[in-house]
Phi, psi and omega in degrees: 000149189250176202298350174265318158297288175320337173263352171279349188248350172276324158303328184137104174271189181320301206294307178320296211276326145329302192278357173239009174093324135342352204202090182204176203005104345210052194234147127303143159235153176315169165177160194268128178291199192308313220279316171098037144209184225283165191204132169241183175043224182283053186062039184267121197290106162308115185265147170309342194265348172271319195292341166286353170279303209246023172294332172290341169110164165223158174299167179314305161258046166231001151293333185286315190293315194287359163305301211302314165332290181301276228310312199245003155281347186291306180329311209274333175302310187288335181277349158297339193278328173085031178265131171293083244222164174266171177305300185304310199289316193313307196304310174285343169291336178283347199277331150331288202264357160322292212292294193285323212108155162311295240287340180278336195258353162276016160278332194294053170307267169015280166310296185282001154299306164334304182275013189269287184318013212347063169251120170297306183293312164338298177277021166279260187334326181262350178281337199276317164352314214240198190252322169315335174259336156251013100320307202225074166250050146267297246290320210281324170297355160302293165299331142301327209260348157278351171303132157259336176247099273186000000 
């Protein structure tokens, strides 16, 4: 599965968001994630200078384009970490700093020390580590279990 479809169904897809409401006449609404701040579409974080654009709600396509957006300040983010990464691991770091922020996911010292050493397992062993893995472990055992390099 590539990496805009895995955040669409770990963020919520459509059929999800219908059924929380979140999804109605044929729009995304705003709505609070687990954390209580505001969120549309595919788990896109509403900044205050945004929430009056998306109080009327947006269409289907403009939530996959503002996915494609988040997706690719997500990309610029991870290569600040300045890690040499295979494909599957970039895809779970992007999938990180979706979720956490840069600034949550440079908490994560450890770990990414691991992964500059590319011990894989290590850096497994410091994502299970956290408060992030006891909020969210279906996503993050989801996301290991797409790891080739393990």
């Amino acid at each position: 599965m590539d990496l805009k479809q895995r955040l669409i169904n770990y963020e919520g897809s459509m059929e999800y968001q219908k059924t929380r409401g979140y999804y109605k006449q044929g729009k995304f609404w705003m709505y609070k994630d687990t954390e209580g701040y505001d969120t549309i579409g595919y788990g896109h974080l509403v900044l205050n200078s945004e929430r009056e654009k998306f109080k009327a709600g947006i269409t289907p396509m403009d939530a996959d384009l503002l996915l494609a957006w988040d997706i690719d300040r997500t990309k610029k983010d991870v290569q600040s970490l300045g890690l040499k990464l295979p494909k599957d691991w970039e895809d779970f770091m992007i999938i990180m700093v979706f979720q956490l922020g840069l600034a949550g996911t440079k908490k994560f010292r450890k770990m990414i020390a691991a992964l500059e050493k590319q011990d894989w397992k290590e850096a497994i062993n410091q994502a299970k580590d956290s408060l992030w893995y006891r909020q969210t472990p279906n996503r993050l055992n989801d996301m290991i279990k797409e790891l080739k390099n393990k």
